[in-house]
C-alpha positions, -999 to +999 in steps of 0.1 A: +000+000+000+016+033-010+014+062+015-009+082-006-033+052+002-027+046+040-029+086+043-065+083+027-072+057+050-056+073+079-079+109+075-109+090+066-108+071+098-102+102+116-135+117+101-150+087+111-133+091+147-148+122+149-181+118+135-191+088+155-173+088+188-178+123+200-161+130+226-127+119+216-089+134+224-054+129+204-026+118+233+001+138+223+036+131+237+052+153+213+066+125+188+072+126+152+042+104+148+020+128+174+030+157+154+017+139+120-019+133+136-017+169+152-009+182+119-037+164+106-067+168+130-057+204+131-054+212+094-091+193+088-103+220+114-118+182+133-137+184+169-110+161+184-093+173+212-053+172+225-040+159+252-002+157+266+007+143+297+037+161+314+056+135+337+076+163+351+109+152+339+101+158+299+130+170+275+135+205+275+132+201+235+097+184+243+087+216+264+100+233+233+080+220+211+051+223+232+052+261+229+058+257+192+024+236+186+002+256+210+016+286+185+009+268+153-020+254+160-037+277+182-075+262+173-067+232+186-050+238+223-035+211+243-045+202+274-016+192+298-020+168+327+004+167+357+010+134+381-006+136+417+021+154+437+015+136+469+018+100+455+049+118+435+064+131+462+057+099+482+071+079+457+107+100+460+107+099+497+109+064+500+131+056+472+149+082+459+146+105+429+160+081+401+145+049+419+135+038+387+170+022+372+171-001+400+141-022+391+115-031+365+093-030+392+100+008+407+103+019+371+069+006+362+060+024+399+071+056+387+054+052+350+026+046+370+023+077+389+040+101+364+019+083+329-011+060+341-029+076+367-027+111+346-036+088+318-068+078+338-083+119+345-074+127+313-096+099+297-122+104+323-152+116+299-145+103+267-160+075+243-127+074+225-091+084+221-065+081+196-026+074+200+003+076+175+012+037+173+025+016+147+036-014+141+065-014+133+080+006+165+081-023+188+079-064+196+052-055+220+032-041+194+028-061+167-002-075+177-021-036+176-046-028+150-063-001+140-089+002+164-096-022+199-115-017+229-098-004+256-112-031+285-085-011+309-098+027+307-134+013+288-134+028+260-123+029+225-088+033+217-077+039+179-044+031+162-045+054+130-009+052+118-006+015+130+006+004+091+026+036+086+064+030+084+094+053+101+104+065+064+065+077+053+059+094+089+088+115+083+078+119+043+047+132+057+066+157+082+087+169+058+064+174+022+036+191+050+063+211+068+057+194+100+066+207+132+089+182+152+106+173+187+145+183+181+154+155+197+146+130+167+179+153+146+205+139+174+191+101+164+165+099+193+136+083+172+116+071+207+111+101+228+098+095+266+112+112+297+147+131+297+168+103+318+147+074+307+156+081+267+188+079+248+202+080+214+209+050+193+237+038+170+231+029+132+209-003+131+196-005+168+158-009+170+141+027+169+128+015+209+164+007+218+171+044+233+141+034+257+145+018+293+180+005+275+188-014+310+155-034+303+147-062+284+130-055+254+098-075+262+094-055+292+096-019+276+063-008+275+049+025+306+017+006+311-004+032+289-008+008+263+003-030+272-028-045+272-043-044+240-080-062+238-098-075+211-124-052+191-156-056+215-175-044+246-182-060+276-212-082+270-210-079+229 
């Protein structure tokens, strides 16, 4: 399938996102393929909202960027949700401000608090929201499609790039003049918190700069590891 035809299929779903599943947000964390499905709710003026989640400990290039698409896009603003700061602060007390290279399990802790719970209120509300995953990015993906029922938050949850490859996302950014997160020039193709993401070398898988002390099975933040089939409770 060229990308002239997975872009058709990409903005017709989007129409149909919007049409049918009112009320419905974007999660926006400020990656190249975010930016794409900003670019393109924004320039088809659709009623889909934005949402970012700010853990706190963001890029300053992410925070950057932020500025830059509240700028360029100012129909479409961005709401920003923050982690409790009791359970954060809790959290650091008892085990220390980078707790989260000792274990998978303290890691997953502090996902929890900074991503997931903010994940939760910012859901609260909807029928639907949409997320920038494809395929291609990751060994704990491959089993995503398009759209799924979200058993975890209950709701819908659609995939609208999910056949789109690295090479037509950044096709896309460039022919529409794209804005994008710095950070992807200095080969950091997976962009998540500042001391949780790295650069990779020539040939490393694009999720390699990600939880790097992990194993790759285990590198997922909980907001979208549990993908379930296409159907509601009691279909």
């Amino acid at each position: 399938m060229s990308l002239a035809d997975k872009l058709a299929h990409t903005e017709a779903l989007l129409d149909t996102i919007a049409r049918d599943h009112a009320p419905v947000a974007l999660a926006n964390s400020f990656g190249a393929e975010d930016m794409v499905l900003m670019h393109l709710i924004a320039s088809r003026n659709l009623p889909i909202g934005i949402f970012s989640l700010d853990t706190g400990r963001l890029p300053v290039e992410t925070y950057t960027l932020m500025q830059q698409v509240g700028e360029r896009y100012p129909g479409h603003p961005i709401r920003v949700y923050y982690p409790d700061a009791t359970a954060l602060e809790a959290y650091v007390n008892s085990n220390g401000i980078n707790a989260f290279y000792q274990s998978v399990e303290l890691r997953k802790s502090c996902c929890h608090i900074r991503k997931i719970e903010p994940l939760k209120r910012a859901l609260g509300g909807l029928s639907a929201w949409i997320t920038g995953l494809r395929r291609e990015q990751s060994p704990t993906r491959q089993d995503l499609t398009d759209r799924e029922f979200d058993a975890d938050n209950g709701l819908m949850k659609f995939n609208p790039l999910i056949e789109w490859t690295e090479k037509e996302v950044w096709e896309y950014i460039r022919t529409n003049d794209v804005p994008y997160n710095s950070l992807h020039d200095k080969h950091v193709p997976s962009i998540g918190c500042a001391p949780c993401t790295r650069p990779i070398a020539v040939g490393e898988d694009i999720r390699a700069g990600r939880w790097w002390w992990e194993n790759p099975e285990s590198k997922e933040c909980g907001l979208h590891v549990k993908a379930s089939p296409l159907k509601r409770p009691n279909a």
